[in-house]
N, C-alpha and C positions, 0 to 999 in steps of 0.2 A: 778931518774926514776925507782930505783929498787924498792919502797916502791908500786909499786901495780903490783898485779898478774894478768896479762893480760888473761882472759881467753874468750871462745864464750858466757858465759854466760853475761859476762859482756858488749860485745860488743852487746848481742843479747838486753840488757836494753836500753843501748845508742841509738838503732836502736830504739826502742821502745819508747825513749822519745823524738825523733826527729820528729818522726810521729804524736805523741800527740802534739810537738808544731806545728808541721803543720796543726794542725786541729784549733786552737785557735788562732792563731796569723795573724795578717794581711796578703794580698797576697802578696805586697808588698817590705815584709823580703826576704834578700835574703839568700843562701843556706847556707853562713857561720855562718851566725846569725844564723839560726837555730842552727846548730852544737856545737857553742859555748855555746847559751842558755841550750840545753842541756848535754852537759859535766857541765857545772856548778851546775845540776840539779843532777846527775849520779856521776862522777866521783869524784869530786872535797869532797861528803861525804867519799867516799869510800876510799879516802887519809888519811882522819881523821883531828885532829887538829894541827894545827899549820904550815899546807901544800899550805895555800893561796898563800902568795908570790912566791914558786915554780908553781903553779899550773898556775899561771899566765903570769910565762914565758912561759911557755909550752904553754901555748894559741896561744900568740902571737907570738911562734919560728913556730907553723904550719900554723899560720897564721899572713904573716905580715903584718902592720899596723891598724889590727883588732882593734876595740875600745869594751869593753862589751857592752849590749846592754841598753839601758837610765831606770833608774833605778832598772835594775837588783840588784841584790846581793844573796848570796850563801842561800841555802836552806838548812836546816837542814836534816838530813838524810832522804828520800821519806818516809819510815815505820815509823819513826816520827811523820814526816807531817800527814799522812795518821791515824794515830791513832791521834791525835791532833783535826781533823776535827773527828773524831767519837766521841769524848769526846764533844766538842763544839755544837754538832749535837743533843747531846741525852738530851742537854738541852733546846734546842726549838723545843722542839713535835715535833724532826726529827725522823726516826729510822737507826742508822746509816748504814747501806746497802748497799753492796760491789759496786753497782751503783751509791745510793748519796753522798759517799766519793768519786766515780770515779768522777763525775760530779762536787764536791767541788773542786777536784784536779788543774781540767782543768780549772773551775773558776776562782779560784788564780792564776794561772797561766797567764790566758785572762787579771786579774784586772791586774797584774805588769806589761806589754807590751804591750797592747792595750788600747788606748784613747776612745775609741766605743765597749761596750758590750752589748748581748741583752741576757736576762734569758729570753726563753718561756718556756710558759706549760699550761695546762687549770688549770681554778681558781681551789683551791686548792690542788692544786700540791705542793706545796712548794717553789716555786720563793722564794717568802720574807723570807723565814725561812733561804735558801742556803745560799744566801748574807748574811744575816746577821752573821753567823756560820762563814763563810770564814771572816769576817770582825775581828771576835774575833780571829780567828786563824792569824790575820795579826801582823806584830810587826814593831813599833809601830801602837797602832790601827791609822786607818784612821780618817777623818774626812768628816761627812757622811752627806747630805741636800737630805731630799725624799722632791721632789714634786708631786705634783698630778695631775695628766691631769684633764680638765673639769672643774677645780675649778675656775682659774684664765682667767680674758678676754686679749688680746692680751697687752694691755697699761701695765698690769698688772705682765706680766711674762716679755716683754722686755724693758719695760720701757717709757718713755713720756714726752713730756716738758708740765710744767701745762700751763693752758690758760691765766693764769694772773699771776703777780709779776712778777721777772725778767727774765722770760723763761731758767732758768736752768735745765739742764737735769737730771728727777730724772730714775735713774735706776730701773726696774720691780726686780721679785722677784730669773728670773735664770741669770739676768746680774748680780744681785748684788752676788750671788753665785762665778759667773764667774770673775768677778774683785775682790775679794775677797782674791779668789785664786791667778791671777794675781799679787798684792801687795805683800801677804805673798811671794812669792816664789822671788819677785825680791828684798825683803828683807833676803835672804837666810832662807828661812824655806823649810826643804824636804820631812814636813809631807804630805803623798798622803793625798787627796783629789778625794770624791765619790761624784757625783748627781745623785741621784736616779730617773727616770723619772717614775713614775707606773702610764701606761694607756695615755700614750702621744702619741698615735699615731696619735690626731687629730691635735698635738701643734709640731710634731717630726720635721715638714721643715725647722722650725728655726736653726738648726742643720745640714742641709746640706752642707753649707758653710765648716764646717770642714773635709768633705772626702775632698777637695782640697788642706786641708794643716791644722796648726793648730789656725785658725783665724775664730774669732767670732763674727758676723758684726750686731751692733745697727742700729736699726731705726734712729738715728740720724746721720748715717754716719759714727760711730765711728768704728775701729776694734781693737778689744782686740788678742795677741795673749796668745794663749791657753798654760800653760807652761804643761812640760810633769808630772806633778805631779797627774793633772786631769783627769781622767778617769768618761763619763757617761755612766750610765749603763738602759738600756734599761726593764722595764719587760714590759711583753706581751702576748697576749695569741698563737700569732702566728707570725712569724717573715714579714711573708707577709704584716702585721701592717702597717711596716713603708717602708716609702719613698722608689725606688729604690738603691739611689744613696745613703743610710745611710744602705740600705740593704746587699748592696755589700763590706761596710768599715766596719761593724760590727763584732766582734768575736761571733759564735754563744753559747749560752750554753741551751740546751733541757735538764728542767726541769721533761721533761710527765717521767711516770714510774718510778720512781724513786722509789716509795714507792708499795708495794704491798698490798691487803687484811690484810693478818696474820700479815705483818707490822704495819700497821694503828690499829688494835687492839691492838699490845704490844707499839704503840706511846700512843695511849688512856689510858692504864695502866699504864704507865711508869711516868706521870707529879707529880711534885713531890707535887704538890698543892690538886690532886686526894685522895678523901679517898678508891678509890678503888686500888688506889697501894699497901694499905695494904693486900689486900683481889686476890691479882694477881693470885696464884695458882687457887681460885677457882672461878673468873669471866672468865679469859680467855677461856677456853673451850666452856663456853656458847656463848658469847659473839662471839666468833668465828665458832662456829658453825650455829649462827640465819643471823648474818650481812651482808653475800654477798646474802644473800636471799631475804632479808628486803629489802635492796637496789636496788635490780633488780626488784622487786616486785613495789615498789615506782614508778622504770624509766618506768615502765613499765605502771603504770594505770594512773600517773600525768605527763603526757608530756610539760605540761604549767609549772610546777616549774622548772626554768634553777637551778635545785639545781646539785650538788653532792657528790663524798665519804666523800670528808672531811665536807660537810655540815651536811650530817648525821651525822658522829663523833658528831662534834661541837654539835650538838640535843641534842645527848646522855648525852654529856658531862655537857650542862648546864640544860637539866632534871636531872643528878644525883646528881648536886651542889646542890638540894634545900630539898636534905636528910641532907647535914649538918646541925648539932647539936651537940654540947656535951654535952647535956642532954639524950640524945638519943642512946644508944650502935647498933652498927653493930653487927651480930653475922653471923657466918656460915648458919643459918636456913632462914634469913632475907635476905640474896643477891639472891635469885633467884628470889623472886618478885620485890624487888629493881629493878635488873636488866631489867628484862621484861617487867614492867612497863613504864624500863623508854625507851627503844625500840621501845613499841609498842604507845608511844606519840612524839615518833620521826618521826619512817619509817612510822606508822599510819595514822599520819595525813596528808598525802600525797595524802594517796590513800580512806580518809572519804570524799568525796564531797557531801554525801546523805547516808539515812537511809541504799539504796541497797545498797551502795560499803562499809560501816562498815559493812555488816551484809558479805559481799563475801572478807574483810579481817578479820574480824573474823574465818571466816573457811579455811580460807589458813594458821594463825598462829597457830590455835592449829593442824591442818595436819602438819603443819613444824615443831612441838615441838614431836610431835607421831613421826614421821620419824627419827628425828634425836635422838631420844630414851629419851626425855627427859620428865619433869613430868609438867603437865599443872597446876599451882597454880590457873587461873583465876575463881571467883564464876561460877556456872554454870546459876543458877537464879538470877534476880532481880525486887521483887514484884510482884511476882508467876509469872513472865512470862521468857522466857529463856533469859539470859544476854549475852550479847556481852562484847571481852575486852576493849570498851569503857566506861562500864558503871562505872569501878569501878579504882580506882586508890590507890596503896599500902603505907598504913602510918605506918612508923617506928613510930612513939609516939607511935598508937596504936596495932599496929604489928599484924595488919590482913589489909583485903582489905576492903575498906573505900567507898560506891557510892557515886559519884561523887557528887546528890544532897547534899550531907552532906558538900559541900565544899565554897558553896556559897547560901546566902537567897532565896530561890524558887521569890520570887514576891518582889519588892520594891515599898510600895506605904503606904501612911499615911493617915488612914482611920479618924482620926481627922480634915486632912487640907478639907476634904469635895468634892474636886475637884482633880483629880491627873492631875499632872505636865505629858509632853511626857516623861520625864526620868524614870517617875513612874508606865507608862505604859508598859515597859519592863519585859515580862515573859520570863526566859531564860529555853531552854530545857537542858537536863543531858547533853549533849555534848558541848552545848554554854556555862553551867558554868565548865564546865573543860576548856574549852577554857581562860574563865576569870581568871580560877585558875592560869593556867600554862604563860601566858602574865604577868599576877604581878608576876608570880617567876622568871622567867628568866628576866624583865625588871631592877626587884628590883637588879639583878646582874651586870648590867650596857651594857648588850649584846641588842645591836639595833635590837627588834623585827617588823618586817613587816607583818602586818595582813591584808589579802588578801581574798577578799571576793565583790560578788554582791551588789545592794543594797538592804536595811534592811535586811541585816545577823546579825548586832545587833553588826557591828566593833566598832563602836562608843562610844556604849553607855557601852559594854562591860569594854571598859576604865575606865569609869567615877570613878569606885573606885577599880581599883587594876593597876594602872600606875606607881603608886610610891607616896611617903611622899609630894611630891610638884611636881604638872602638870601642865605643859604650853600647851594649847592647840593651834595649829597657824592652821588657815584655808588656806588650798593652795587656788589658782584660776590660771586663763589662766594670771594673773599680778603678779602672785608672781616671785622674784627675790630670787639669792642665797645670797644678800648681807640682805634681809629680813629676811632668814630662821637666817643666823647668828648673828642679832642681837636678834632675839627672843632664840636661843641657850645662847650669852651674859649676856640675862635678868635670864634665868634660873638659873644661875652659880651666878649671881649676890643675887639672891634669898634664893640661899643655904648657899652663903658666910653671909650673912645681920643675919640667923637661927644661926649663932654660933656653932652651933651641928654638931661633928664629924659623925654621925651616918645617919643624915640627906643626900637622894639623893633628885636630881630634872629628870621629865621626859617629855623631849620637844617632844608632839605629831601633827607629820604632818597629818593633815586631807586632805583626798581628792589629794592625793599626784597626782594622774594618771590628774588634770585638770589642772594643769601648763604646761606649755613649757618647762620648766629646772629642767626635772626631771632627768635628766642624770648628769647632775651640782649634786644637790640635794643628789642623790643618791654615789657623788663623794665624797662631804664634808662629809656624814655619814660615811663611808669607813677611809677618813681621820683621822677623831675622833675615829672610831674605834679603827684602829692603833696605833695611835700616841698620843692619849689621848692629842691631842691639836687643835687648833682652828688656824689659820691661819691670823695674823697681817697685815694689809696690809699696815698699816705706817711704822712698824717696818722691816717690810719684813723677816721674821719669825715665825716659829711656838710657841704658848704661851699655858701655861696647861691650860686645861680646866677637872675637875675632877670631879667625884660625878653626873656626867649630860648623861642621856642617850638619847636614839632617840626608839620613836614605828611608825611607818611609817602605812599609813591605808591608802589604793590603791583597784584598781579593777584589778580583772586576765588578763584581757585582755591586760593592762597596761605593763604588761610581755614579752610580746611576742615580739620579735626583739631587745629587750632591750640587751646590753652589758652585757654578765655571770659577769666579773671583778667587776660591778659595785654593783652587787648582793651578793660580796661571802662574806660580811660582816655579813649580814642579817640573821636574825633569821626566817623563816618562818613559820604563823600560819593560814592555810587556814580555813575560813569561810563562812559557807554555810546558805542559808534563809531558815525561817523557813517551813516547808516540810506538805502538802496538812493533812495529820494524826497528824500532831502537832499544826494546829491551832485551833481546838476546843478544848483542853485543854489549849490552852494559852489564851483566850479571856475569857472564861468563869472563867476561875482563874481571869482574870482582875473585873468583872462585879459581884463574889462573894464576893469580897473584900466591896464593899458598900453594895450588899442586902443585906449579912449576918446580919448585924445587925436588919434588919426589920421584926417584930413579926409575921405577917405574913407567915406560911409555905407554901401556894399558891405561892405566891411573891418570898419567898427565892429559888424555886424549877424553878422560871422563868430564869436564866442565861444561860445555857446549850440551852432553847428553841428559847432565841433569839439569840445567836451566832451560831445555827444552820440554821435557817432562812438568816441571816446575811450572812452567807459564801455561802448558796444557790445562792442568788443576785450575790453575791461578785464574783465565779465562771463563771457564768452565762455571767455576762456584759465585764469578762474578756474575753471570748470565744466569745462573738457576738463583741462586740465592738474596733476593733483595732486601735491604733493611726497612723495616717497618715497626709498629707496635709490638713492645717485647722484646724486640729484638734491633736496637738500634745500631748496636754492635757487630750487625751483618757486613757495615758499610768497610765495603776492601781496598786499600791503598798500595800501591808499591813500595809504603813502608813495611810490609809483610814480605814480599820478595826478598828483602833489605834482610829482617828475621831468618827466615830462611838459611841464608848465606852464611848470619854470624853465625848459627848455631852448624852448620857445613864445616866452616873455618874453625872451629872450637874440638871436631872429634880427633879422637886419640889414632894415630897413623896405623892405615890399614895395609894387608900386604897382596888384597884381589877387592879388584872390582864389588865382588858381591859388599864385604864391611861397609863400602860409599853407599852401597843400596838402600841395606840397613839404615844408615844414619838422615837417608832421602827420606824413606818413608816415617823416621820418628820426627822429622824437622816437620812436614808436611802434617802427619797427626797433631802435633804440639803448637805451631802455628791457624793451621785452618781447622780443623775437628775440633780442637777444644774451645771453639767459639759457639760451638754450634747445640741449644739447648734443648732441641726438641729430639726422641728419639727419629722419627722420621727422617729429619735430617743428619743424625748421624749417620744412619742407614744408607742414605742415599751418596753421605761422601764414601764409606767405605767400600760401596760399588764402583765410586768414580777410580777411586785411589791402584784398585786392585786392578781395575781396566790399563790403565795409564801405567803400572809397573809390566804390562803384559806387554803393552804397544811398543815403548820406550826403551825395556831392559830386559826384551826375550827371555822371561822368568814368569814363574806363578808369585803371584802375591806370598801364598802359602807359605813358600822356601826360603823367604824372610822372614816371618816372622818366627817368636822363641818360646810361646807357649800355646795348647790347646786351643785355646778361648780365642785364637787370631789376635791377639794384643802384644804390639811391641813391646817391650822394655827397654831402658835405654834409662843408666845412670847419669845423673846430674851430682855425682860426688867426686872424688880426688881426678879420680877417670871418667873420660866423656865417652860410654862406645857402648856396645848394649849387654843385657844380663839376664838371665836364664830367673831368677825370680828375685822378693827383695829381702833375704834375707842378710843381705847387707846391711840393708838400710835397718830393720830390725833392729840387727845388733848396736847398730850408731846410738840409735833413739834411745837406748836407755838411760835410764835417768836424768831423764830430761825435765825441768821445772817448768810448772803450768800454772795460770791465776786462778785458784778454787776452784770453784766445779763449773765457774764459765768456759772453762777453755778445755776443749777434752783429746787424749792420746788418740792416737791411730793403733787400732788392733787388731781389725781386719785386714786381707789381703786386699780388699776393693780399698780401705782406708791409708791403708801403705802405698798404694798403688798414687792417690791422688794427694799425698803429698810429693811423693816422686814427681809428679809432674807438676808441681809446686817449684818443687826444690830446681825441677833441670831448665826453668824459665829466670828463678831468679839468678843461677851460676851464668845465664849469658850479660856480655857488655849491654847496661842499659836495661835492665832488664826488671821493670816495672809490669804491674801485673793487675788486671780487673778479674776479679776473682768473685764470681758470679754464685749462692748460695742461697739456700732459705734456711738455712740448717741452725741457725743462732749459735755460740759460742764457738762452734765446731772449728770454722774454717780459722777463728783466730787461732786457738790450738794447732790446726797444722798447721798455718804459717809458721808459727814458732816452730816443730820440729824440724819444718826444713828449713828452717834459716840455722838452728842447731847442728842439724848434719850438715853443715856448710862452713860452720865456724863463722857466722854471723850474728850479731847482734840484734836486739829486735829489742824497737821500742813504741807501744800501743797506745795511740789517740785515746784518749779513755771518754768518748764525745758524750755530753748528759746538757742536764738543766744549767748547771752547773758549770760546765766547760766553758772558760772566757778565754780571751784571749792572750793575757796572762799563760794562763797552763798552757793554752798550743805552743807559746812563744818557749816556753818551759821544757815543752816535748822534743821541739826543736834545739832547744838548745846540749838534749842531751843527747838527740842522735850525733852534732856536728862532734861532741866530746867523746861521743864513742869513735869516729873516723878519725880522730887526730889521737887518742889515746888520752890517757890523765890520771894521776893517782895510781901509779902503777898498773894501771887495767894496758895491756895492749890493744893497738891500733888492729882496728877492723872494720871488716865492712858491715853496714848496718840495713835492717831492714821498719823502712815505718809504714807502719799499719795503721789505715786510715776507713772510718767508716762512710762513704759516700755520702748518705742521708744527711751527717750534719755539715757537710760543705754552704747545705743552705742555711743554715741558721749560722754560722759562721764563714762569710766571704771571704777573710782574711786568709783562711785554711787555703781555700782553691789558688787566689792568688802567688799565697808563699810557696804552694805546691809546684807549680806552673813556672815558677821563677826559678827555683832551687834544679829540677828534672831539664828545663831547656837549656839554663844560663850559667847554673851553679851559685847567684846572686847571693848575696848574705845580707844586705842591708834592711836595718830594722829588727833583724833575729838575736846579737850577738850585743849583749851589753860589755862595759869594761873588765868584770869580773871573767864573764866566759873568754872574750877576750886573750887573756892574761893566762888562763887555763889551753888553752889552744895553743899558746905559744908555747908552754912548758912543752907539751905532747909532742907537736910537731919540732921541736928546736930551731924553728926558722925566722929567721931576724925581722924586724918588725917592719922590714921594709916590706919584705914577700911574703908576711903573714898571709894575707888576705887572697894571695895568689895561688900560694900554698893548699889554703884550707878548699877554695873553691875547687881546684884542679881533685882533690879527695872524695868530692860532693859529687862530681861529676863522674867520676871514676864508680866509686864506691857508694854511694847510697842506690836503696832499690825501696820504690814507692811500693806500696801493694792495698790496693782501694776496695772496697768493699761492697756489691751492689747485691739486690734480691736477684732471683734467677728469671725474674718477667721482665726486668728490663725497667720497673715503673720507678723505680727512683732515679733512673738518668733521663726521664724524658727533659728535665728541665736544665742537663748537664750540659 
């Protein structure tokens, strides 16, 4: 007993570590345990080596028949410990901080004694960094299972007897965890044993069973007891999460605060994989002086991004990854743009929703760069007019600041193919191709970017070429499942793997993320992969690598709101905004020069601007009188109709005066906006508008365009695209044309000639899918058919009944794709499927396939081995680029044409 100096110092520790187990350790423990746990913590260092066995009569001479407590063992000196977790800490973008060593402390502490822990904090706080730090600081390390709340369905995490064979009980994915443990421990093994629960607060009741005691009870009746080797561990954003009765047995550990501002900036400097760790003395000061600014500034104007501090970080971080090069030297002169650059594409685009709020953070960051004394690098101009620090982005190759248009092709469209594709009608503004820029750099790094945007802000099409070396495109819907997303992840990796090429990524993009039901699933498994760079087995019941594969998710804002932060804090976010009332006359007219241009003609060439002006007049116009509502849901106006417009501009047969262009203005503008409109009133009222606006715009009478008595344009949609004096053209085509019995009936009037014509000159444009609004029963299918006949199209009719499964739709389909690749000597052609809206709801699969096939060209599910095989004769294309082939023909060549009443009541639920 002489070998320790009893002093108050020493007794004032022991007080002090009695209290810290009182804070972490169950209620349950009673006062001795306490006392003992910590004298073994306190003194038993303080004895030095070789003092156990005395140390432990003393225990038990103040206490008798004390037992230590179940898997205790002596701690190495606290100031050991305590630097130990700092070391461990400063290796996963911790910073180790006299509170997140406090709160490591008491962790370890919780994980040796307690069977139930809960790490809260809001998302990026560092839960998963703490644990995993103390896990390294454990000896021997533990043995660690994260599962994921939201992933797995109930059968799946506790297990189930399958439905058929001999009903043996297969254990889910946290029994088999829990048995596991179980075996090994009654095989004498003492390694501890971690299950990580992140985001379980929906799945946590499963668990209540054990505040009772240490027993863990199967849906089948079974009870596992739980040995003391196991400890789960809870993370969460708030302990009120879980259950009462799991709330009360928990050890708590509050993660919040742990890290400060100035902290989080020397975390960001400090990773040893950063090229700015090189560069520490002189980024920090910046970086520390702009960021808690940036970031308030941010919370402050984007209340819909559940982002935060560490999100920003993370921005910054994977904006400044895409400086690496080592071709490229850093110098001292080149970080302050680096730097700022890559901040104000971080904090920035937060608070860009519109031209006015970049132009009102524009002038809040160079006041913040004035104030805080520092030197504003950004151009002050861009093509004579004053620049924002959006316009320009800083490139080390060229070591000045770079406008954004220089980063991506102003216009993509192939004035050879004669007709532009939708995808080739895409004009991106200076801020949508930095957008494109910065989505391929961060994607190409394997960081799940979420682009968040209304529709036509151009999320989509932005993808199409900077996602990555190999893109999987999966169309969500209100049917897609998480068991779907992960095979389309599966195919991705399977993709990469088949490429050979170390260098090769794949990028699985969720379309339309916000129209599923299981986006909070969805959003679970991203998170997963995030982490743990694996995918989740569900035979194997384990996690398997999945590498080289990232996630870009494309949603709408609104989608946001109520959603789980946790679910988010993966997420890269890259907000997108449509294009803005001052941007659409230079993006139409860019589109509409690309074909005049070449026409000798300087009258002609000088017409683009006047009809995209004209154009957006209407465009504006019918958007402000005409609102969608009941009946008429279909009012709702996009600048995907601008887009219409154009292809059908780009489509007419070459004129030799002005007036022909007029002509074909005012049939795009009928054919587009008037034939939407079901009421007469409202046709009335366009025609007024229409006539005003040819008067305003093209110093002419409406009159002098048009080609017959009645005021009604004509305008062929057959071999020639330009207009015609009546249809007896079309007349003569139609003959002998085959019809299904007396359901489907000829056009024999001039009004019924008339409105297949306008049938027909919808379905001859690229894309050109059609809501074909009716009460008339058999009728409109009959003309469908005639003008897919005078077009040299195929047609093939949903026949939707009691009857119709999904068998025959797959059946329907499968003969449209054989009619576009050819078969049986039939020639290849373009096809038209005829689809009755009403039964999309009795059959989901319809809308889906529909949805997948018009956005993506997708095939999968539709094509057994037999059609297959049939595909490949038609097309001749070797089995490698089958599927390449057939899709690029789907996309081209198929034309949907859907079938609604003319009130509008059967899409109210569309």
């Amino acid at each position: 007993r002489g070998a320790l100096t009893v002093s108050w110092a020493l007794l004032d520790r022991l007080t002090a570590a009695i209290a810290a187990s009182r804070t972490v350790l169950p209620l349950s423990i009673t006062g001795e345990r306490l006392v003992i746990d910590a004298a073994y913590r306190v003194l038993l260092p303080a004895l030095g080596a070789g003092a156990e066995s005395g140390f432990e009569r003393l225990v038990f001479t103040a206490f008798p028949g004390a037992v230590p407590f179940p898997g205790a063992r002596p701690h190495p000196h606290v100031e050991d410990m305590e630097g130990l977790v700092a070391r461990k800490a400063e290796k996963r973008m911790l910073v180790p901080t006299e509170a997140m060593v406090a709160q490591g402390m008491l962790l370890l502490q919780a994980l040796e004694h307690s069977q139930l822990v809960a790490v809260t904090g809001p998302p990026g706080c560092g839960k998963t960094s703490l644990w995993r730090t103390i896990a390294e600081c454990t000896t021997p390390l533990p043995q660690i299972t994260v599962l994921y709340g939201g992933v797995h369905s109930r059968g799946e995490l506790m297990g189930y007897a399958p439905p058929t064979g001999d009903g043996a009980w297969q254990d889910g994915v946290l029994a088999h965890a829990v048995r596991s443990a179980v075996v090994a421990a009654a095989g004498g093994d003492a390694t501890r044993r971690w299950i990580v629960l992140d985001g379980w607060h929906a799945d946590a009741h499963v668990l209540v069973p054990l505040t009772g005691g240490d027993l863990f009870q199967l849906p089948s009746g079974e009870t596992l007891r739980v040995p003391s080797t196991v400890t789960f561990i809870f993370e969460e954003d708030h302990l009120t999460n879980l259950p009462d009765p799991l709330r009360a047995a928990c050890t708590p550990i509050d993660a919040k605060g742990m890290v400060t501002w100035p902290d989080r900036v020397e975390m960001l400097l400090s990773l040893e994989n950063s090229f700015w760790r090189l560069h520490k003395e002189h980024v920090q000061p910046l970086l520390s002086a702009v960021l808690p600014f940036l970031f308030h500034y941010a919370e402050l104007h984007a209340p819909a991004f559940p982002f935060s501090e560490a999100n920003l970080l993370k921005t910054i971080f994977n904006i400044s990854e895409t400086y690496r090069c080592p071709a490229h030297t850093i110098t001292r002169d080149t970080l302050p743009p680096m730097v700022l650059s890559a901040c104000v594409w971080a904090a920035g685009l937060f608070a860009a929703g519109d031209a006015a709020a970049r132009e009102q953070f524009d002038h809040f960051f160079r006041q913040l760069l004035a104030d805080q004394g520092l030197d504003d690098p950004f151009p002050a101009e861009h093509a004579g007019a004053p620049a924002t620090v959006f316009d320009y982005i800083y490139s080390l190759e060229h070591r000045r600041w770079v406008p954004v248009t220089e980063l991506a092709p102003p216009h993509r469209h192939r004035p050879e193919s004669g007709v532009a594709s939708a995808a080739e009608m895409v004009v991106q503004t200076r801020y949508q191709q930095a957008l494109a820029w910065l989505v391929g750099q961060i994607a190409a790094q394997g960081t799940p970017v979420c682009c968040v945007g209304p529709p036509m802000s151009a999320k989509t099409w932005t993808l199409v070429d900077t996602a990555g070396q190999y893109t999987l495109h999966f169309q969500c819907t209100s049917t897609t499942t998480v068991a779907e997303v992960e095979r389309a992840l599966r195919r991705a990796a399977a993709q990469v793997e088949a490429a050979q090429n170390a260098t090769k990524t794949a990028t699985v993009v969720l379309d339309d993320l916000h129209s599923t039901g299981v986006a909070g699933e969805i959003l679970h498994l991203v998170k997963q992969h995030a982490e743990a760079g694996a995918l989740f087995d569900r035979k194997g019941l384990a996690l398997t690598p999945l590498a080289r594969v990232g996630f870009v998710l494309v949603m709408h804002p609104e989608a946001l709101q109520g959603m789980d932060p946790r679910k988010l804090g993966a997420l890269q976010f890259v907000p997108f905004c449509p294009l803005e009332p001052a941007d659409l006359p230079a993006t139409y007219t860019t589109i509409l020069e690309t074909r005049f241009s070449s026409i000798a003609s300087s009258a002609i060439r000088a017409l683009p601007p006047v009809l995209v002006n004209a154009m957006l007049a209407v465009y504006h116009e019918e958007r402000r009188r005409l609102q969608p509502g009941p009946g008429a849901p279909h009012y709702a106006l996009s600048t995907s109709a601008l887009v219409n417009v154009c292809e059908g501009l780009m489509m007419v047969d070459p004129q030799e005066e002005p007036t022909g262009y007029y002509c074909a203005w005012v049939h795009e503008m009928e054919r587009v906006f008037r034939d939407r409109l079901v009421t007469q009133a409202d046709q009335a009222w366009f025609d007024k508008l229409l006539s005003d606006t040819v008067e305003d715009h093209f110093g002419m009478s409406y009159a002098d365009l048009v080609l017959k008595s009645n005021g009604c344009l004509l305008f062929t949609g057959g071999p020639s695209y330009g207009p015609v004096g009546d249809m007896t053209w079309l007349e003569d085509r139609l003959r002998g044309t085959a019809f299904n019995g007396e359901r489907e009936v000829a056009a024999r009037t001039s009004a019924g000639l008339e409105d297949v014509n306008r049938i027909l000159r919808r379905l001859r444009q690229p894309h050109g899918h059609l809501l074909l609004l009716t009460e008339l029963g058999g009728l409109p299918v009959g003309y469908v058919r005639q003008a897919a006949h005078a077009l040299g199209f195929g047609v093939v009719v949903a026949e939707g009944g009691s009857y119709y499964m999904a068998d025959e739709w797959r059946g329907d389909l499968q003969r449209v794709l054989v009619g576009l690749c050819g078969a049986g000597g039939v020639p290849a052609a373009p096809q038209v499927l005829c689809v009755t809206e009403a039964w999309l709801g009795a059959l989901p699969q319809m809308y889906l396939d529909l949805l997948v096939l018009v956005k993506r060209g997708e095939l999968d599910g539709v094509c057994d081995p037999v059609t297959w095989q049939r595909l490949a004769r038609g097309t001749g294309a070797p089995h490698a680029q089958l599927r390449q082939v057939v899709r690029q023909r789907v996309l081209r060549d198929l034309r949907v044409v859907l079938l609604a009443d003319a009130a509008g009541a059967s899409l109210a639920s569309a």
